[in-house]
BAPAPA-889590 format. One record per residue (C-alpha): residue in one letter; chain; x, y, z. Coordinates in nm, 4 decimals. Layout:
PT   res   chain         px         py         pz
PT     a       A          X          Y          Z
...
This chain:
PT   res   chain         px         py         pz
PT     x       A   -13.7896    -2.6587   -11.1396
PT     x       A   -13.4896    -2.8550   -11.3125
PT     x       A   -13.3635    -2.7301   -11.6554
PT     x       A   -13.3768    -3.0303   -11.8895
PT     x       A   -13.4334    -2.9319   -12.2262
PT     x       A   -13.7433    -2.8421   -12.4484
PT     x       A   -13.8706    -2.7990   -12.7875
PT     x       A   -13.6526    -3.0025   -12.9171
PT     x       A   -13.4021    -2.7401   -12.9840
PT     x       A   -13.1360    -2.8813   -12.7936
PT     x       A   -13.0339    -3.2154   -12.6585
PT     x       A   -12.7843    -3.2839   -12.3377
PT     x       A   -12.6209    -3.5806   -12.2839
PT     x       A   -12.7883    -3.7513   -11.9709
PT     x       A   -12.4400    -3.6557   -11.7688
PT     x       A   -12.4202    -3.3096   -11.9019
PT     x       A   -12.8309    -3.2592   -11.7372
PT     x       A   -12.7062    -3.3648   -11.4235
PT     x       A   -12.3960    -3.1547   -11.3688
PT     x       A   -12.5180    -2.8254   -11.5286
PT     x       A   -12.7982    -2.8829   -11.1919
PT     x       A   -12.5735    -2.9603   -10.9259
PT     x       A   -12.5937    -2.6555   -10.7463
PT     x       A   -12.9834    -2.6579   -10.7810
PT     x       A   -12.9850    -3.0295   -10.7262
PT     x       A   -12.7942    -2.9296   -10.3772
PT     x       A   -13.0164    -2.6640   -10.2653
PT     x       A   -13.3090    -2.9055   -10.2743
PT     x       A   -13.1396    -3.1767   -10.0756
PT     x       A   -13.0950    -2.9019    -9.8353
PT     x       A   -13.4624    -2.7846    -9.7896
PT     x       A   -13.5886    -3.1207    -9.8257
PT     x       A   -13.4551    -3.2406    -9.4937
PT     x       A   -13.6450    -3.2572    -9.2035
PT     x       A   -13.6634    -2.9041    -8.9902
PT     x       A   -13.6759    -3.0282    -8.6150
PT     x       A   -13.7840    -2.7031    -8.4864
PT     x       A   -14.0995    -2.7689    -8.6591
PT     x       A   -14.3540    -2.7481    -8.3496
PT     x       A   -14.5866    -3.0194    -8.5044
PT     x       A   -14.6043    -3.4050    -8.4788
PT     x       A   -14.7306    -3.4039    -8.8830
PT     x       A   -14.4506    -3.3390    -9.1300
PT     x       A   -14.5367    -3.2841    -9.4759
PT     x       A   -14.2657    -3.3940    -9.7256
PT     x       A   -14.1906    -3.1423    -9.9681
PT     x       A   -14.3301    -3.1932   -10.3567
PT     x       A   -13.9982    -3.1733   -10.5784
PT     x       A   -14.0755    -3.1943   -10.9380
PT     x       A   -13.8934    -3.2546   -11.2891
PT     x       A   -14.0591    -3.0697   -11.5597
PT     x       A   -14.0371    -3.1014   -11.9239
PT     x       A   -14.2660    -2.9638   -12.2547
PT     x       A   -14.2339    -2.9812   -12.5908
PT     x       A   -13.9808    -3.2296   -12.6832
PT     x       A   -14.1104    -3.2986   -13.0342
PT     x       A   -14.0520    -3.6337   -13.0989
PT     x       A   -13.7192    -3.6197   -12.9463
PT     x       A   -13.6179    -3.9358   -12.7784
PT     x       A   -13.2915    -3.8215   -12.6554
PT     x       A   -13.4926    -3.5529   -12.4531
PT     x       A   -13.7590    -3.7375   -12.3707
PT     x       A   -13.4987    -4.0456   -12.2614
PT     x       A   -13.2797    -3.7573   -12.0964
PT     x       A   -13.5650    -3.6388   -11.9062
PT     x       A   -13.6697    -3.9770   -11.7068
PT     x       A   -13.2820    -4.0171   -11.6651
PT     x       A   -13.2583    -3.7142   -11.4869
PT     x       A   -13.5688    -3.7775   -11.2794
PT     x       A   -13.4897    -4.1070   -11.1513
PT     x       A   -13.1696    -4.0153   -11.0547
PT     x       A   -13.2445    -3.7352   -10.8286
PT     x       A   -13.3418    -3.8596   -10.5237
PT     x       A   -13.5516    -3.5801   -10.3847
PT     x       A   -13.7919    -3.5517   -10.7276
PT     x       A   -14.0975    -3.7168   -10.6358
PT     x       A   -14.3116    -3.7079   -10.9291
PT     x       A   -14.2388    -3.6113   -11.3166
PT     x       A   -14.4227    -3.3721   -11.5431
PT     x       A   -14.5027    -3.3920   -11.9770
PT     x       A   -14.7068    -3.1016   -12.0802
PT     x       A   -14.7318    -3.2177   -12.4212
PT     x       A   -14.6087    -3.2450   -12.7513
PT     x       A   -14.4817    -3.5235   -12.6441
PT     x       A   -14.4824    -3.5924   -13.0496
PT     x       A   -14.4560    -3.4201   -13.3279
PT     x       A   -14.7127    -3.6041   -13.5102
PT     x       A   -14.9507    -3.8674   -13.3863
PT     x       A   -14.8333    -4.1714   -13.5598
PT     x       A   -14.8162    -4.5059   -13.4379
PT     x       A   -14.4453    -4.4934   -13.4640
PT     x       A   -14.3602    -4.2009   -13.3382
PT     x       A   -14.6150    -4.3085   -13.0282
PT     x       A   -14.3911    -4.5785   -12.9153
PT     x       A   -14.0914    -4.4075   -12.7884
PT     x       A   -14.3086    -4.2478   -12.5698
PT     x       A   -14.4538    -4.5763   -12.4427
PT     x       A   -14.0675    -4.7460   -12.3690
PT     x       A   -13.9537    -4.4153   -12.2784
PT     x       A   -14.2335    -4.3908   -11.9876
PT     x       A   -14.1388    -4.7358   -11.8743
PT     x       A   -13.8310    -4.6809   -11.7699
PT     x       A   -13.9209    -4.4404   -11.5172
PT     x       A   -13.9327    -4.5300   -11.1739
PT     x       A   -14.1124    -4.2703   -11.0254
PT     x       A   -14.4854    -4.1450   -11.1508
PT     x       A   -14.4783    -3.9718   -11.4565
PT     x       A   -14.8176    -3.7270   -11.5089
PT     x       A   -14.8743    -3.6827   -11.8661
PT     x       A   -15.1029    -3.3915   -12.0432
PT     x       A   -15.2020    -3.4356   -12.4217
PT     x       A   -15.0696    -3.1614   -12.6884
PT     x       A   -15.1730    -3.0354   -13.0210
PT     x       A   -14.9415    -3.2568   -13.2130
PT     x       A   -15.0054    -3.4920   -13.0181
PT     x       A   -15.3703    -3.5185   -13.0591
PT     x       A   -15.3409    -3.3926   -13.4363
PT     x       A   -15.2102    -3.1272   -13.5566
PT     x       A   -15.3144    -3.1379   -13.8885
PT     x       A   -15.5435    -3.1400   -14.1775
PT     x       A   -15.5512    -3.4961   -14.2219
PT     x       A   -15.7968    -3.6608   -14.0855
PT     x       A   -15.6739    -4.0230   -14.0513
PT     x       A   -15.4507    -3.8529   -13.7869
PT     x       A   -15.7098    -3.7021   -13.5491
PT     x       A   -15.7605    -3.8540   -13.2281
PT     x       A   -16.0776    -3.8581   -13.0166
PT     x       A   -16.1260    -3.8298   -12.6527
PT     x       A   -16.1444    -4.2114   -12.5871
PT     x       A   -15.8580    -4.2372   -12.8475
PT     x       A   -15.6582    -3.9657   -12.6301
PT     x       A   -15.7176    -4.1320   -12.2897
PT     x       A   -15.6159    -4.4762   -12.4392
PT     x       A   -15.2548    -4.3538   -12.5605
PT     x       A   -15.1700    -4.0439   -12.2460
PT     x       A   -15.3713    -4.1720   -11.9696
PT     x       A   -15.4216    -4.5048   -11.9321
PT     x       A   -15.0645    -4.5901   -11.9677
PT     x       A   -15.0644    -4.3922   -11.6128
PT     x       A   -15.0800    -4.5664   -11.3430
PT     x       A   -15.3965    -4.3274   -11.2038
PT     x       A   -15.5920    -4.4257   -10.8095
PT     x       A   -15.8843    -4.2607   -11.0147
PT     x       A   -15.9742    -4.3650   -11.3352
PT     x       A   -16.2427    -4.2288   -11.5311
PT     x       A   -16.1003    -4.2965   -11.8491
PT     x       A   -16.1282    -3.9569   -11.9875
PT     x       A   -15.8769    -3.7383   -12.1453
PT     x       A   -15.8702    -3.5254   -11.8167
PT     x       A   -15.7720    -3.6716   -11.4503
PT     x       A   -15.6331    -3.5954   -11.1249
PT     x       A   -15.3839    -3.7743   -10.8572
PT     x       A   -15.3339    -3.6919   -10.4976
PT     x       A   -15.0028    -3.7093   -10.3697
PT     x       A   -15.1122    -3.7491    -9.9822
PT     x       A   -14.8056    -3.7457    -9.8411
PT     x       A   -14.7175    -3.4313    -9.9869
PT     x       A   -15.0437    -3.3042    -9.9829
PT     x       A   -15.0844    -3.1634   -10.2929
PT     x       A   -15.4016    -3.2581   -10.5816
PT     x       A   -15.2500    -3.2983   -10.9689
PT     x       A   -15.4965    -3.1857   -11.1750
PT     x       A   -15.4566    -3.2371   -11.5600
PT     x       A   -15.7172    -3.0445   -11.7993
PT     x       A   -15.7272    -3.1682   -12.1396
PT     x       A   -15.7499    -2.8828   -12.3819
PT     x       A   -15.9030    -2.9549   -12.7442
PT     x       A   -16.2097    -3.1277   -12.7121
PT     x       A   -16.3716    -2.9905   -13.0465
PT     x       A   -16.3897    -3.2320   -13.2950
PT     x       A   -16.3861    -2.9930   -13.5694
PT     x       A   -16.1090    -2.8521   -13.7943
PT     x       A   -16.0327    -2.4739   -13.7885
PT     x       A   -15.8537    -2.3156   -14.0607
PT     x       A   -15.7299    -2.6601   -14.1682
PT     x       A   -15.5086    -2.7124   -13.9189
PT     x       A   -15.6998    -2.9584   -13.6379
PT     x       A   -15.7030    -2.8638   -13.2694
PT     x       A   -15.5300    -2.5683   -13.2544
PT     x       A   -15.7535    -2.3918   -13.0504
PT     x       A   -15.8340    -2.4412   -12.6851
PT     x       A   -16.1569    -2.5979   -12.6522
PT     x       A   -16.3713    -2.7733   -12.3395
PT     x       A   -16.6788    -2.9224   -12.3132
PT     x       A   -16.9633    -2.8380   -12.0227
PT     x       A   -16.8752    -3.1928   -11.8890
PT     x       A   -16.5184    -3.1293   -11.8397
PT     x       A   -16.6001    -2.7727   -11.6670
PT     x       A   -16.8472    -2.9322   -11.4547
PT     x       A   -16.5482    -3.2124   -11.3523
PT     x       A   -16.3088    -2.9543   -11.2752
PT     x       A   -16.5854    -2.7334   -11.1200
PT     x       A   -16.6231    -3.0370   -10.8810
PT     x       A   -16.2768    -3.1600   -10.8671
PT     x       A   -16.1833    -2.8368   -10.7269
PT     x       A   -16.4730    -2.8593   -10.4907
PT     x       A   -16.3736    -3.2424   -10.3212
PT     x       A   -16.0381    -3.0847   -10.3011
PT     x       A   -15.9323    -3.1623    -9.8870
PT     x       A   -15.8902    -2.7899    -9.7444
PT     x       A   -15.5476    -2.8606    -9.6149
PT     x       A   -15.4429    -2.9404    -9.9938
PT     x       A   -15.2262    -2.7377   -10.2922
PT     x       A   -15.3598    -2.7627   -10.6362
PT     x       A   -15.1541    -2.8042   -10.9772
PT     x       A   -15.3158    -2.7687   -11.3012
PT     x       A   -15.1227    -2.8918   -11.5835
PT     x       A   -15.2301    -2.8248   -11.9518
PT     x       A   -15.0582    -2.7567   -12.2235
PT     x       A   -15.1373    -2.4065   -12.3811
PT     x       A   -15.0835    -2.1596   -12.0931
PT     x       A   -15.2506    -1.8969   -12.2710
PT     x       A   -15.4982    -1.8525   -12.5499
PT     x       A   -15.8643    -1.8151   -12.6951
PT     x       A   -16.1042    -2.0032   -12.6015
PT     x       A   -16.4003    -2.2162   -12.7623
PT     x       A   -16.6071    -2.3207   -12.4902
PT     x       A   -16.8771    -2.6017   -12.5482
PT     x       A   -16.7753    -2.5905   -12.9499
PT     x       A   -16.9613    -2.3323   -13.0291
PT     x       A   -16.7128    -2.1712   -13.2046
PT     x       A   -16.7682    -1.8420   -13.0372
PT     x       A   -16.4445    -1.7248   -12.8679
PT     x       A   -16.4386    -1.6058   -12.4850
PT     x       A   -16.2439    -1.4213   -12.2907
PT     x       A   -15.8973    -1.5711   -12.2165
């Protein structure tokens, strides 16, 4: 992992990124060349990632972040685990959109709270189908099932993305919308099987936004276990 920046807190000049993570960027040139001891005619390339959370609405970061991840050679894919906004206005949406552009390596992108709406006003609220059209589909996914939650394979890496969308309730709580993690039975039963078809011989990454918290499962506003 890469130190960019994050919740919007502070923001580096694109220059300033690289050179405070020279010596890291170093170290993974170094393991990411080919060991010819390896007693094996299959080589898998090693899965360097850029990772980055919580920018707020912060185009510098967010700008800083693809920056940084196109020019290091040995990242192969980049990472958003959401709030990618601070709210989810049209507006604020497209620096996002021209931001993800400009990246010439795949970005994987997992909604937020703010950016699915974090708030009591309903006009802001987004829907699953509303969700997938604005994070997802702007992906460029081998699968599409044009839901809120995906995954990619990186083959030659071997390794399955898997990106669970948290706040499927389409309820408020306490006024303030989505703030609690919720999935429906038809996402569990995707991941249930996702994980399943994974090829034995493959890693796993789950991205999602909140790391840790209660739970509403099926929106029945009973919490579980975390």
């Amino acid at each position: 992992f890469l130190i960019c920046s994050s919740c919007n807190k502070i923001s580096f000049d694109k220059n300033d990124i690289l050179l405070q993570n020279q010596s890291k960027i170093n170290i993974i040139d170094s393991l990411c060349l080919k060991n010819k001891n390896l007693n094996t005619t299959t080589y898998i390339k090693p899965l360097v990632i850029s990772h980055i959370s919580d920018v707020h609405g912060s185009s510098i970061n967010l700008k800083n972040f693809i920056n940084f991840t196109n020019q290091v050679a040995p990242i192969k894919i980049g990472i958003i685990t959401g709030d990618i906004l601070e709210h989810n206005t049209e507006s604020n949406y497209d620096y996002f959109i021209k931001s993800l552009r400009e990246s010439q390596k795949p970005i994987y992108v997992t909604p937020g709270n703010h950016d699915v709406g974090e708030t009591s006003d309903p006009q802001l609220i987004l829907h699953n189908i509303e969700v997938y059209k604005r994070y997802v589909s702007p992906i460029s996914l081998k699968i599409n099932n044009q839901t809120p939650y995906y995954y990619e394979d990186i083959d030659e890496s071997k390794v399955r993305i898997i990106s669970v969308y948290d706040f499927e309730s389409n309820s408020s709580y306490k006024g303030i919308y989505k703030s609690n993690i919720c999935y429906s039975n038809e996402q569990i039963k995707w991941l249930i099987a996702t994980l399943e078809s994974t090829p034995q011989d493959f890693g796993v990454i789950i991205i999602k936004h909140i790391p840790e918290c209660k739970v509403i499962i099926n929106s029945t506003n009973t919490f579980q276990n975390r």
